[in-house]
LUMRO-954578 format. One record per residue: residue number from 1; residue in three letters; x, y, z of N, C-alpha, C, CB in turn. Coordinates in steps of 0.02 Angstrom, whole numbers. Glycine has a CB too. Layout:
- i; aa; n.px; n.py; n.pz; ca.px; ca.py; ca.pz; c.px; c.py; c.pz; cb.px; cb.py; cb.pz
- NUM; ALA; X; Y; Z; X; Y; Z; X; Y; Z; X; Y; Z
...
END
This chain:
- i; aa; n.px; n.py; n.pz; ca.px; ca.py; ca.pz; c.px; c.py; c.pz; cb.px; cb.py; cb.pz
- 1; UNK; -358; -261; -1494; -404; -204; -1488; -437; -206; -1420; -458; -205; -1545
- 2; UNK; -443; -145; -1390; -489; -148; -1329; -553; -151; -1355; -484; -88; -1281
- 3; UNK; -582; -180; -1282; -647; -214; -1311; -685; -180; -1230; -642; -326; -1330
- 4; UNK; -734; -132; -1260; -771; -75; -1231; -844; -128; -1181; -804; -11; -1314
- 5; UNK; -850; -121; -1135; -928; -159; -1138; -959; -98; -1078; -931; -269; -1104
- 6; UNK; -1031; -79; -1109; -1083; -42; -1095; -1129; -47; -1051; -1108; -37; -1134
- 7; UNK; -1141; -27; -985; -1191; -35; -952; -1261; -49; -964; -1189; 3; -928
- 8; UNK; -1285; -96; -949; -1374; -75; -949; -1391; -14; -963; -1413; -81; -883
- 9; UNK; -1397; 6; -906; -1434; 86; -921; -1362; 136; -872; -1547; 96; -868
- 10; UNK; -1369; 194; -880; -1326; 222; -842; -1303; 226; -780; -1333; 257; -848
- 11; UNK; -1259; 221; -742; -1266; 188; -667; -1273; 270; -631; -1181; 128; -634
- 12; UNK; -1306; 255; -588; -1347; 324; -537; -1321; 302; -460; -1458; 323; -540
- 13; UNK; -1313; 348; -419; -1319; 335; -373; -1378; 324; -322; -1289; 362; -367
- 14; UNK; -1388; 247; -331; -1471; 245; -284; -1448; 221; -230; -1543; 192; -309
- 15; UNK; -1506; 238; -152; -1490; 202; -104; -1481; 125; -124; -1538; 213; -56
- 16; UNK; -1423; 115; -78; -1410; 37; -68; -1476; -16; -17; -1326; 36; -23
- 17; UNK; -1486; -73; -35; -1503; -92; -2; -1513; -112; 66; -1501; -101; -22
- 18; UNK; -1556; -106; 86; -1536; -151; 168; -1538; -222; 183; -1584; -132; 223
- 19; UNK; -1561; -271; 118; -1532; -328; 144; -1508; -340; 59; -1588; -390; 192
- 20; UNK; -1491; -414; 49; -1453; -435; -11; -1525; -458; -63; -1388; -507; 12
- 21; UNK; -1503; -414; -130; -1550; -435; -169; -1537; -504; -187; -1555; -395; -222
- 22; UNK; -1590; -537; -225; -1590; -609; -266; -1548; -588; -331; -1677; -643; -289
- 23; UNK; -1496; -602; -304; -1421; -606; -368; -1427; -673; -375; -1326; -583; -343
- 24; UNK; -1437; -667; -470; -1408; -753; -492; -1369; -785; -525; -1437; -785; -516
- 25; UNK; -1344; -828; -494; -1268; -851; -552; -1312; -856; -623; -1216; -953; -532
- 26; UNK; -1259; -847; -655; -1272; -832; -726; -1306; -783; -764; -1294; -874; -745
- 27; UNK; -1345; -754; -717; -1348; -688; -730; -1323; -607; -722; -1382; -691; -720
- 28; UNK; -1328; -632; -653; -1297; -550; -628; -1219; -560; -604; -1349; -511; -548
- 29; UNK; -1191; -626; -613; -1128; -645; -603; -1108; -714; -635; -1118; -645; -534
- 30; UNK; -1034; -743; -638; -1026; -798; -670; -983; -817; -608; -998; -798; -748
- 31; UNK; -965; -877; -623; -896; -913; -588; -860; -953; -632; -911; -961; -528
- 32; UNK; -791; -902; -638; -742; -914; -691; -697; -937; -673; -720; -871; -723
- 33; UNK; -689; -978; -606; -633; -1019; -611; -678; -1080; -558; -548; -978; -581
- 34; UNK; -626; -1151; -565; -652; -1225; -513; -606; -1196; -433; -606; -1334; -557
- 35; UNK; -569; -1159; -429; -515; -1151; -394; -561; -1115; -332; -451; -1110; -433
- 36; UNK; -533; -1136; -273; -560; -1101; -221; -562; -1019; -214; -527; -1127; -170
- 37; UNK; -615; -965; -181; -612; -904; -167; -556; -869; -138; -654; -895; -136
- 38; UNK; -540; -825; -127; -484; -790; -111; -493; -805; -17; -489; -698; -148
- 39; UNK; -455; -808; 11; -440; -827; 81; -474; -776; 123; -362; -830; 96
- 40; UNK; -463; -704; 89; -507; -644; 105; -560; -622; 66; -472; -591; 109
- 41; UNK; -581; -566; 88; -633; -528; 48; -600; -466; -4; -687; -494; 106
- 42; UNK; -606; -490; -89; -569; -427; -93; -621; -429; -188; -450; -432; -81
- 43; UNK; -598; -359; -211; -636; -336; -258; -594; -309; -304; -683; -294; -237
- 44; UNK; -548; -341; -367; -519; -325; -430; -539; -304; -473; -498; -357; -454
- 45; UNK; -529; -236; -467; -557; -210; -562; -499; -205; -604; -598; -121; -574
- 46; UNK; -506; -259; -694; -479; -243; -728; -496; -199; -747; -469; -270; -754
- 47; UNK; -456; -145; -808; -466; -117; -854; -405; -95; -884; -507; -78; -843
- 48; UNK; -394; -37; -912; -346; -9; -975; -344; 60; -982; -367; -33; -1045
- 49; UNK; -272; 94; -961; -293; 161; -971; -296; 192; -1044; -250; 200; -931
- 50; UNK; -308; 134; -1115; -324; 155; -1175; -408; 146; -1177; -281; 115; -1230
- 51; UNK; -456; 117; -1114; -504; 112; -1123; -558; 173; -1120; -509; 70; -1093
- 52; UNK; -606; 204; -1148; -652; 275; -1125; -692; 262; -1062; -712; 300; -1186
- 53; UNK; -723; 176; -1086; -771; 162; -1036; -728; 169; -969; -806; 86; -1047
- 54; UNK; -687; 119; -964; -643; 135; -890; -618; 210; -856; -574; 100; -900
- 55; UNK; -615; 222; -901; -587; 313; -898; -648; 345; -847; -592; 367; -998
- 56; UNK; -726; 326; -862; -790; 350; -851; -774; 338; -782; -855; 316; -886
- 57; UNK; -764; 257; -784; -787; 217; -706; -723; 267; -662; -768; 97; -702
- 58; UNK; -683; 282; -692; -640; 306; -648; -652; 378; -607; -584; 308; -684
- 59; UNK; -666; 403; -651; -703; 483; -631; -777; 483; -611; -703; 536; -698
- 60; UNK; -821; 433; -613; -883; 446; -620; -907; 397; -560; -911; 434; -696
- 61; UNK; -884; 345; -553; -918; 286; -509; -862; 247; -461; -955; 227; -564
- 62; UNK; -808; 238; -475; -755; 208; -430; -747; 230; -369; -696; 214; -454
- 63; UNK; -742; 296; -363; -753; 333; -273; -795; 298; -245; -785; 414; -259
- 64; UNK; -847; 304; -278; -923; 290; -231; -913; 221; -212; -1006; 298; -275
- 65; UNK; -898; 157; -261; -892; 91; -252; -830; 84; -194; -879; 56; -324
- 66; UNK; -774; 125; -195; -733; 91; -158; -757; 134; -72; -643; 99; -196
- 67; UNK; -779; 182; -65; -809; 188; -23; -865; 176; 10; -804; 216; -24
- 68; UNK; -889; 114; -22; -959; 84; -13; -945; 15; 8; -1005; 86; -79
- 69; UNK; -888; -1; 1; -865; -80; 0; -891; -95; 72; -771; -97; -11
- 70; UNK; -880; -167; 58; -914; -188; 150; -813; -180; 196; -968; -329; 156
- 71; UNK; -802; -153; 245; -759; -149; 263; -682; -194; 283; -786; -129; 289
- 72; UNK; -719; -264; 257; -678; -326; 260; -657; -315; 186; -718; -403; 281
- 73; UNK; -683; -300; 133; -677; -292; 49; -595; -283; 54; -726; -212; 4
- 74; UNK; -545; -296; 19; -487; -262; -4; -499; -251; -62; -426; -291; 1
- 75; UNK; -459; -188; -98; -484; -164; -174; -427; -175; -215; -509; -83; -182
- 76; UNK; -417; -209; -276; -354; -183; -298; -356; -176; -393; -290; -243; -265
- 77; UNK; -325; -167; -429; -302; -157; -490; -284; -167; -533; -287; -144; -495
- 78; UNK; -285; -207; -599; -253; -240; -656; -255; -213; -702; -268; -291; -673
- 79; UNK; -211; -201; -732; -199; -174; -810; -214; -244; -854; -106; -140; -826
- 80; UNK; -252; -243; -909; -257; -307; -975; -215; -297; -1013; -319; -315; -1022
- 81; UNK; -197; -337; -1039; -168; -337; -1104; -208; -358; -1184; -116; -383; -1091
- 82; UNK; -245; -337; -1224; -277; -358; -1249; -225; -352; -1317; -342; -332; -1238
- 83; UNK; -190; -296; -1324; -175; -285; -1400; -112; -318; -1411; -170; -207; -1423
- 84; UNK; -61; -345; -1350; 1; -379; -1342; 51; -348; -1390; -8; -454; -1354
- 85; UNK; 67; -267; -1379; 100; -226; -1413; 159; -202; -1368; 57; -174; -1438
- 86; UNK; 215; -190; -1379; 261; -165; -1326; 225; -112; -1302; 333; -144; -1347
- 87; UNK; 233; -39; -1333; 178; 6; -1295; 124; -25; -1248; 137; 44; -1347
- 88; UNK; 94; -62; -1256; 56; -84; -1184; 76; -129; -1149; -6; -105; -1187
- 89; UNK; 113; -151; -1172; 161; -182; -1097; 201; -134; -1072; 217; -246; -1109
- 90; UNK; 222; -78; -1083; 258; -8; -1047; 201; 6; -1041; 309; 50; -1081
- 91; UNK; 144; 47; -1050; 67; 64; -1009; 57; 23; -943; -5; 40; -1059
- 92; UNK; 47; -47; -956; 52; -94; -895; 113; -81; -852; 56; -168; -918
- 93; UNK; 148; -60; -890; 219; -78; -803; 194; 20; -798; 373; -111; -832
- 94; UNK; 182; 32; -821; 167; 94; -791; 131; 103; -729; 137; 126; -833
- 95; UNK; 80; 73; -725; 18; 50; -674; 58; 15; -621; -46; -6; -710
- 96; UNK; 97; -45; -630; 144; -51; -574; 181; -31; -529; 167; -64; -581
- 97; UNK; 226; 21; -583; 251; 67; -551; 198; 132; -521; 303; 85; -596
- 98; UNK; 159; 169; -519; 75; 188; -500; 93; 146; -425; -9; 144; -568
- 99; UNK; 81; 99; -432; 52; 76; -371; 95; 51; -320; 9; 29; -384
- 100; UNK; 151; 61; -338; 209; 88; -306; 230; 146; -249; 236; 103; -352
- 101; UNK; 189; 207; -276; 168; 258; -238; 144; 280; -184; 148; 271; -254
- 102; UNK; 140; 317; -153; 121; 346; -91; 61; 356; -103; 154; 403; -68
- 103; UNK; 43; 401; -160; -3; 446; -187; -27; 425; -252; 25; 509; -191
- 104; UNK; -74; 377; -276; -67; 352; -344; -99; 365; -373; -63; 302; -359
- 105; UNK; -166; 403; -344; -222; 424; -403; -198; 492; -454; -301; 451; -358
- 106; UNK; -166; 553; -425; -148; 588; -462; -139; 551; -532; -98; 617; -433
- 107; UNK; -72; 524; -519; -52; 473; -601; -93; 442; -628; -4; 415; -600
- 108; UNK; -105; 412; -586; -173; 386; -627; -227; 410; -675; -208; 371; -589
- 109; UNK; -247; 463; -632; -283; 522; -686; -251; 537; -735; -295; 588; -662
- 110; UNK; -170; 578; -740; -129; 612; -767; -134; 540; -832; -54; 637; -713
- 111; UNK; -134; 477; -814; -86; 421; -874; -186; 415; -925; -33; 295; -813
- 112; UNK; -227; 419; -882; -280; 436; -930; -293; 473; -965; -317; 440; -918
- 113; UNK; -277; 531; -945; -292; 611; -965; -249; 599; -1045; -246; 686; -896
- 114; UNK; -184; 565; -1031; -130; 607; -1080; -139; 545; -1155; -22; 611; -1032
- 115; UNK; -193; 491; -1120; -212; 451; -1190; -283; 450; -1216; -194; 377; -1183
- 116; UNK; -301; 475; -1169; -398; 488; -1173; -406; 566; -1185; -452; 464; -1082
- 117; UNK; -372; 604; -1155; -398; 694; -1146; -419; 688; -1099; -450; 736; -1191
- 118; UNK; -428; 740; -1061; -478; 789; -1007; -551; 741; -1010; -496; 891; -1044
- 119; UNK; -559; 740; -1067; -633; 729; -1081; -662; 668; -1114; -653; 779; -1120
- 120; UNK; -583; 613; -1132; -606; 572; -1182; -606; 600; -1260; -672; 554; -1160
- 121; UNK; -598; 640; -1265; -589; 655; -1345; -553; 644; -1376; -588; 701; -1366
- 122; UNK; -491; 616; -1352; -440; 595; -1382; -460; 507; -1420; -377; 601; -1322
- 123; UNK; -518; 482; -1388; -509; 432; -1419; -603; 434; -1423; -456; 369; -1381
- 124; UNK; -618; 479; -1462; -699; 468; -1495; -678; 461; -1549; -759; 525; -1495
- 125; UNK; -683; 387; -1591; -694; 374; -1654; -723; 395; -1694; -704; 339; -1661
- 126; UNK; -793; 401; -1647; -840; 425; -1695; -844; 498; -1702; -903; 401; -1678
- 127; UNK; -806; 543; -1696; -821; 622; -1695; -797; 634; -1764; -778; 672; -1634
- 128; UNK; -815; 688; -1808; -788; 711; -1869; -739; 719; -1875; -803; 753; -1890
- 129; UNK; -701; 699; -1933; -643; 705; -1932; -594; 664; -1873; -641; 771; -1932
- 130; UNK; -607; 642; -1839; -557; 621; -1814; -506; 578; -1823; -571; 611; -1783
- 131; UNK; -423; 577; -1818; -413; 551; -1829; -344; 529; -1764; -423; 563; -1889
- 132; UNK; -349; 452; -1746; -312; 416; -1699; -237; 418; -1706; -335; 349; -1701
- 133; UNK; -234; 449; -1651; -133; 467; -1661; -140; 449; -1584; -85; 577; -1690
- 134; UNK; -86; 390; -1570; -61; 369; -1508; 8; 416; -1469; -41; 292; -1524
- 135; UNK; -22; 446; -1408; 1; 513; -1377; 66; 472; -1346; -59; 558; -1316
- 136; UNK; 64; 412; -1345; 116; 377; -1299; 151; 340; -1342; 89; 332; -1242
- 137; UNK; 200; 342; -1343; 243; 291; -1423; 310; 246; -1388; 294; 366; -1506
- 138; UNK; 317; 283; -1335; 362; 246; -1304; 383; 246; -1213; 416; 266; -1345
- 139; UNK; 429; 211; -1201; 436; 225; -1121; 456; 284; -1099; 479; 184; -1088
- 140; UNK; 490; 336; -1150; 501; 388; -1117; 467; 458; -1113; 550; 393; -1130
- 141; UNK; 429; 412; -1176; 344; 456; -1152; 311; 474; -1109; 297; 438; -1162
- 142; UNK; 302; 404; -1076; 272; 382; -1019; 316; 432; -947; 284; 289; -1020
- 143; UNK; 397; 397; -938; 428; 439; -921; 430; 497; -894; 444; 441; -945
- 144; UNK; 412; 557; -970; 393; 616; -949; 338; 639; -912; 392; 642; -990
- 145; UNK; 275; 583; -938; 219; 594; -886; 241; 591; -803; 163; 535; -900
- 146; UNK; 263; 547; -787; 292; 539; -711; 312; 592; -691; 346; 496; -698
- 147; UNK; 363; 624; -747; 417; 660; -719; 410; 725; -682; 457; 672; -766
- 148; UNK; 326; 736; -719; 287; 808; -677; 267; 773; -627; 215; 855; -713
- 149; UNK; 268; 721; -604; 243; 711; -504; 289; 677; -485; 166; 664; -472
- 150; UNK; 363; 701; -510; 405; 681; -452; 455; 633; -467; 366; 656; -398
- 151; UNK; 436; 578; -519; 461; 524; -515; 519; 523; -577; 406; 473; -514
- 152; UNK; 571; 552; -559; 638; 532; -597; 645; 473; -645; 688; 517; -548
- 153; UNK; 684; 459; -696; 701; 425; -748; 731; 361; -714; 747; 465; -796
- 154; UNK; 765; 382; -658; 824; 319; -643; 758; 291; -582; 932; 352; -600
- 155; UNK; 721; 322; -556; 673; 291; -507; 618; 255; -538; 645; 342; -463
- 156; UNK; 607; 286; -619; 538; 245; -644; 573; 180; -672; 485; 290; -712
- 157; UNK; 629; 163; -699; 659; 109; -739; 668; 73; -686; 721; 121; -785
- 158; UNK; 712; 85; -629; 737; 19; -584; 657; -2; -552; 808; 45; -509
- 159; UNK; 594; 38; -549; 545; 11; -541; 518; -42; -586; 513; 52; -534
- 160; UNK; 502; -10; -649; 473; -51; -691; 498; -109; -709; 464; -24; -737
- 161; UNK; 566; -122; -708; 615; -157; -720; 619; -204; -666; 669; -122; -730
- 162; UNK; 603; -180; -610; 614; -229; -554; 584; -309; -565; 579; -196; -489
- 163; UNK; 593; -363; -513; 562; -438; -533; 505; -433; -491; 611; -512; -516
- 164; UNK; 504; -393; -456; 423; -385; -437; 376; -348; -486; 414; -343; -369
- 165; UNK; 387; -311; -520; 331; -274; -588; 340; -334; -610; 350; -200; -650
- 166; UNK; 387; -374; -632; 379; -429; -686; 345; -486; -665; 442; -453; -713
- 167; UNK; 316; -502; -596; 293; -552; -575; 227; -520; -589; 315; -577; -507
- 168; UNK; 228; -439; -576; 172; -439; -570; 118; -432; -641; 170; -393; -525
- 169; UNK; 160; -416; -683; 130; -392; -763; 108; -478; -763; 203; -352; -844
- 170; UNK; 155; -534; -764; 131; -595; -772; 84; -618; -731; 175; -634; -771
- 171; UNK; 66; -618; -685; -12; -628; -638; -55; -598; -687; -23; -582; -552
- 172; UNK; -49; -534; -682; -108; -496; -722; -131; -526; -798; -81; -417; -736
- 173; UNK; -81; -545; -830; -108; -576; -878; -131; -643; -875; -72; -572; -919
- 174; UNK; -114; -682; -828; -130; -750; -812; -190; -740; -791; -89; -786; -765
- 175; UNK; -221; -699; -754; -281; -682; -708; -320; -666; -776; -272; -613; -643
- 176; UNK; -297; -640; -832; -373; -620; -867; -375; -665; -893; -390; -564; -913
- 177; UNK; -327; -701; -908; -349; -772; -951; -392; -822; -916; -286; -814; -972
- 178; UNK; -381; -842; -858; -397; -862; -792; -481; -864; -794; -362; -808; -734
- 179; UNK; -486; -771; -771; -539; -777; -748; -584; -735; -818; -538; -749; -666
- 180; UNK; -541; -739; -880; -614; -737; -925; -623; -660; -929; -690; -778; -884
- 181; UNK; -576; -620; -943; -593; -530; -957; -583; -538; -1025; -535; -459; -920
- 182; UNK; -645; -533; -1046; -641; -526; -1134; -671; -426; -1120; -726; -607; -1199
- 183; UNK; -692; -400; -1089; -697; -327; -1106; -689; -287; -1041; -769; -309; -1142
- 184; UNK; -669; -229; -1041; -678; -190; -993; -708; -129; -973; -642; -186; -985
- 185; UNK; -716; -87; -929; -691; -122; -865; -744; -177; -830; -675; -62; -811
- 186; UNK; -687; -222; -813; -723; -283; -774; -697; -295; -694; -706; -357; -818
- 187; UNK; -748; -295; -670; -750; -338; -593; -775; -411; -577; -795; -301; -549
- 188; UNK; -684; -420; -544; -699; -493; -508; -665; -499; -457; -684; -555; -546
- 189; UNK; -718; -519; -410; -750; -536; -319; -712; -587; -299; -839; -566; -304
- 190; UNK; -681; -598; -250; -631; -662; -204; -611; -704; -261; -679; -720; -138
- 191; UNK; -585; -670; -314; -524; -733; -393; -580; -779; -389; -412; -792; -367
- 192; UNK; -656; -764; -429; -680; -805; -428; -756; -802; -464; -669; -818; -372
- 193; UNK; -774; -715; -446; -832; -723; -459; -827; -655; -522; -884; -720; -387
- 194; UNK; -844; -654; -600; -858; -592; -604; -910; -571; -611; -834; -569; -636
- 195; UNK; -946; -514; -629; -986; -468; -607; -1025; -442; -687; -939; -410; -560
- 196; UNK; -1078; -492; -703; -1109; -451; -760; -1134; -408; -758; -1143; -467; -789
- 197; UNK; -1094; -338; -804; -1103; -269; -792; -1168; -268; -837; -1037; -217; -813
- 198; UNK; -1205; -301; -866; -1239; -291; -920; -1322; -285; -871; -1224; -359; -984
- 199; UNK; -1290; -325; -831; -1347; -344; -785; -1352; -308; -714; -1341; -418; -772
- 200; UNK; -1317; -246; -726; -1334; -209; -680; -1372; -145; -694; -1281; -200; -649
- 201; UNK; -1412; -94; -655; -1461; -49; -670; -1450; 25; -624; -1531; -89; -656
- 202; UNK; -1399; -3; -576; -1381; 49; -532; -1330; 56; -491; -1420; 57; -500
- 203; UNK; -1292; 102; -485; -1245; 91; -449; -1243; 52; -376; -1226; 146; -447
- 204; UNK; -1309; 77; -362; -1319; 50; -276; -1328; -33; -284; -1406; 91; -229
- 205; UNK; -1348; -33; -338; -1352; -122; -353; -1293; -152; -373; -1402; -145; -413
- 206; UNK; -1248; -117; -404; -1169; -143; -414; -1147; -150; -344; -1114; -88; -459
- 207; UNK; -1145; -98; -313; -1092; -105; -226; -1128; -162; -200; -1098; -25; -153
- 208; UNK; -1203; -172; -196; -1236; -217; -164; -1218; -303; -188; -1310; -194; -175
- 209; UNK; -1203; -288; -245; -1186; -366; -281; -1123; -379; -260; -1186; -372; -367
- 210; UNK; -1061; -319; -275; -979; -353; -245; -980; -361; -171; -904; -297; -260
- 211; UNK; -1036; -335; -136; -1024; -347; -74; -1061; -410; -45; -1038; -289; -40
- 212; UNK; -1104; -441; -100; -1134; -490; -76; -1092; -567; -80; -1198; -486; -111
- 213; UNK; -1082; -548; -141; -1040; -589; -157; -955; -605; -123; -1042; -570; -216
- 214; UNK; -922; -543; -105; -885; -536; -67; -872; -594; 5; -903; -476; -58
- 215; UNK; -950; -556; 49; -940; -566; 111; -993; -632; 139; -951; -494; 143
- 216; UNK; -1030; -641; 80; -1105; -684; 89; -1092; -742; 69; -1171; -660; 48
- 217; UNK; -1091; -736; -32; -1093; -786; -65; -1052; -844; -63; -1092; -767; -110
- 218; UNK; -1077; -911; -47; -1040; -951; -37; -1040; -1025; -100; -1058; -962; 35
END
């Protein structure tokens, strides 16, 4: 089951700071692995395109963060595996193949849209009546989603299929085990640090924390 986790309070866009707030381990961040920081500066968000919360961060707050990054930051992407179902291991190589692309947000949107809705309604539990029917059942489901931006049957398989998606689906799952993603969406700073969302109050205080941590924290 995906496992949803909730902001403090709603994230806003406030001015950022001008110098680094008093961030504290164990509170406003952990350190989930003994292993040294990433060689660079870079900023991983897991999540799941069966998640709502992630769906939010995607439309609502991800622009702003990745255009806020400190300019050394690299940004990049992981699909979880939480439910270890074939369907989400084809979701995951989906995202691989995604990032494969020239152009990857379109799909990206498009692979949310077609399991969440427009709006997320596709997966409110709690609305009347509702009831959970999975829009994606197989790879050629998925498939067809591609197939409106371009990406042919014989171009999405020798992708997904390739030993680079497969190195890469296996990192990704090694990494959440690794670094400790029990919910999403989660951020973690140079393979090392993640980011208690619980303990944040504002957006301008989220960019201010991955970037402190990023480029500062030692």
């Amino acid at each position: 089951m995906i496992k949803h986790i909730a902001l403090a309070l709603t994230l806003v866009v406030a001015p950022m700071s001008s110098f680094a707030a008093q961030f504290i381990e164990g509170k406003h961040f952990t350190v989930v692995t003994n292993k040294a920081p990433s060689s660079e500066p870079k900023l991983t968000e897991f999540y799941s395109f069966f998640c709502g919360n992630c769906f939010n961060m995607e439309k609502m707050y991800l622009p702003d963060i990745k255009a806020n990054l400190n300019k050394q930051v690299a940004f990049d992407s992981k699909h979880v595996d939480f439910a270890n179902t074939e369907i989400n291991t084809e979701v995951m190589r989906s995202l691989a193949v995604i990032q494969t692309l020239d152009n990857p947000k379109p799909l990206t949107d498009a692979m949310f849209k077609v399991i969440q809705g427009d709006n997320g309604e596709k997966h409110d539990h709690g609305a009347a009546g509702h009831k959970h029917a999975e829009p994606l059942k197989s790879r050629d489901d998925i498939k067809a989603v591609f197939a409106k931006f371009g990406v042919d049957s014989a171009q999405y398989d020798a992708t997904a299929d390739s030993k680079e998606t497969n190195a890469k689906l296996a990192l990704w799952r090694a990494q959440q085990q690794e670094f400790r993603v029990q919910s999403v969406p989660a951020f973690v700073v140079n393979d090392k640090y993640a980011v208690n969302m619980s303990s944040v109050r504002t957006l301008g205080e989220l960019i201010d924390l991955i970037n402190y941590l990023a480029v500062e924290y030692k």
